[in-house]
VMD Tcl script that draws the C-alpha trace (Angstrom):
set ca {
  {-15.79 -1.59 0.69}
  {-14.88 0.29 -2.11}
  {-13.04 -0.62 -5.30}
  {-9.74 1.03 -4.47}
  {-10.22 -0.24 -0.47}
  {-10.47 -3.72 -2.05}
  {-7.27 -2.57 -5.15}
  {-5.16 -1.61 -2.34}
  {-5.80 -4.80 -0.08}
  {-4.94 -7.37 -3.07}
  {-1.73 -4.81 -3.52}
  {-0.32 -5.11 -0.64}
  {-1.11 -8.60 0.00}
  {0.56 -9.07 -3.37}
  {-2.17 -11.55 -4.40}
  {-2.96 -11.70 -8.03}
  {-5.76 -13.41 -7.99}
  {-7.25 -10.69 -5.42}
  {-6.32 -8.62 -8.21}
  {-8.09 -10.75 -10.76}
  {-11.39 -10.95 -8.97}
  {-11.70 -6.75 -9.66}
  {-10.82 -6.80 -13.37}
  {-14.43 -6.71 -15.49}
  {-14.36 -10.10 -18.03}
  {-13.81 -7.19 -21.03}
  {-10.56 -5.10 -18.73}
  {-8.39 -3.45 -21.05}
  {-5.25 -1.21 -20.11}
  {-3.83 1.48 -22.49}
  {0.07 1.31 -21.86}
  {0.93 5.45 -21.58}
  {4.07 4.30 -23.10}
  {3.25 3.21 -26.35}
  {-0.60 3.62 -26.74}
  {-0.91 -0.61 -26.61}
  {-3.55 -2.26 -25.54}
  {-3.34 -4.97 -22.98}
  {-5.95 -7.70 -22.38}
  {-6.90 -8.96 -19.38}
  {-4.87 -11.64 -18.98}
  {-1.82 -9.67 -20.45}
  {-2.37 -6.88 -18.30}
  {-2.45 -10.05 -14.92}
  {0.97 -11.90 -16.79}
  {2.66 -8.63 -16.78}
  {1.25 -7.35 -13.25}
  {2.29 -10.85 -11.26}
  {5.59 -10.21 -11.14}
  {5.61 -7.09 -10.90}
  {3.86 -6.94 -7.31}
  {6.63 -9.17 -5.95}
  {9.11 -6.91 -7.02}
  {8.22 -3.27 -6.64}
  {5.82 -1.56 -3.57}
  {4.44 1.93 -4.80}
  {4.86 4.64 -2.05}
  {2.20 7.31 -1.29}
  {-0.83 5.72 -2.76}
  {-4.04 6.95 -3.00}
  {-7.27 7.27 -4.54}
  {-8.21 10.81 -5.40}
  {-11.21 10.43 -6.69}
  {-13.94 7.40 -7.12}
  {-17.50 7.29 -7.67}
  {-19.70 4.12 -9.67}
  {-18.24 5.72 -13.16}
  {-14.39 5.87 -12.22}
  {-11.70 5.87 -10.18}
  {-8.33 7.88 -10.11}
  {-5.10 6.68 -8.41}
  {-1.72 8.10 -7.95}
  {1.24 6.72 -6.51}
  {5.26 6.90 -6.56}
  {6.90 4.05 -8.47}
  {10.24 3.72 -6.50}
  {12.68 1.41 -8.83}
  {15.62 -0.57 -7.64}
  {18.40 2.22 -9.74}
  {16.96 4.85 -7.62}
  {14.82 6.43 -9.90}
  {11.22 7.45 -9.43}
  {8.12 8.20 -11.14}
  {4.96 9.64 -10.16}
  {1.97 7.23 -11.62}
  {-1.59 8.26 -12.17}
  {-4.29 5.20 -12.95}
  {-7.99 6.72 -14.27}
  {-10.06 3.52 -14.10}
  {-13.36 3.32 -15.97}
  {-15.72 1.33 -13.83}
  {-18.27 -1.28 -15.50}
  {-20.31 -3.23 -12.86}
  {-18.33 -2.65 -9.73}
  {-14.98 -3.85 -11.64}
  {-12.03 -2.33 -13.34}
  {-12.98 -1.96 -16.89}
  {-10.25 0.14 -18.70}
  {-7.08 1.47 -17.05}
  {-5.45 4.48 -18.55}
  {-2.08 5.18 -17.02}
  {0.26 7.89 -16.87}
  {3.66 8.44 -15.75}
  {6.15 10.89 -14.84}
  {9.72 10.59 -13.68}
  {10.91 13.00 -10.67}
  {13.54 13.22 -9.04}
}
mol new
graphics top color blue
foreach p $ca { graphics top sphere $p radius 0.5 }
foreach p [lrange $ca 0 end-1] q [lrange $ca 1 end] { graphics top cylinder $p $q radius 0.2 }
display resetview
């Protein structure tokens, strides 16, 4: 099974600790919003709820080999706007080692 085969099962389960299990001990994410960096455990306290409340639409891996892999999704949001989502993941031992995201509303 793949990383993103295993991302996408803990997503829709909604099961953080699925989610947990794929981070590398040293995960970082780079927030494309304010260049922040988010540790591990940040990045899983800010993620929990977040997967109970919102289910991205259209998701798929376009690209993954043992170095990285690239998502992209649509982020519906409850005041009916929308914004397309790309995730490159650096890989380190089979886990997610550093997201980098990237978002763009739509319409």
């Amino acid at each position: 099974m793949t990383l993103y085969e295993k991302y996408a099962e803990a997503l829709d389960a909604k099961n953080i600790d699925m989610l947990a299990a794929l981070c590398h001990p040293n995960f970082e994410m780079v927030m494309h919003s304010s260049g922040s960096v988010a540790s591990k455990n940040e990045y899983l306290e800010r993620l929990g709820p977040l997967i109970q409340k919102f289910t991205p639409k259209n998701r798929r891996c376009l690209y993954e080999n043992e170095d990285v892999m690239i998502m992209h999704f649509i982020m519906p949001f409850p005041n009916g706007t929308k914004d397309a989502v790309l995730y490159y993941v650096q890989k380190e031992d089979g886990l997610m080692r550093k997201i980098e995201t990237g978002s763009t509303p739509i319409k």
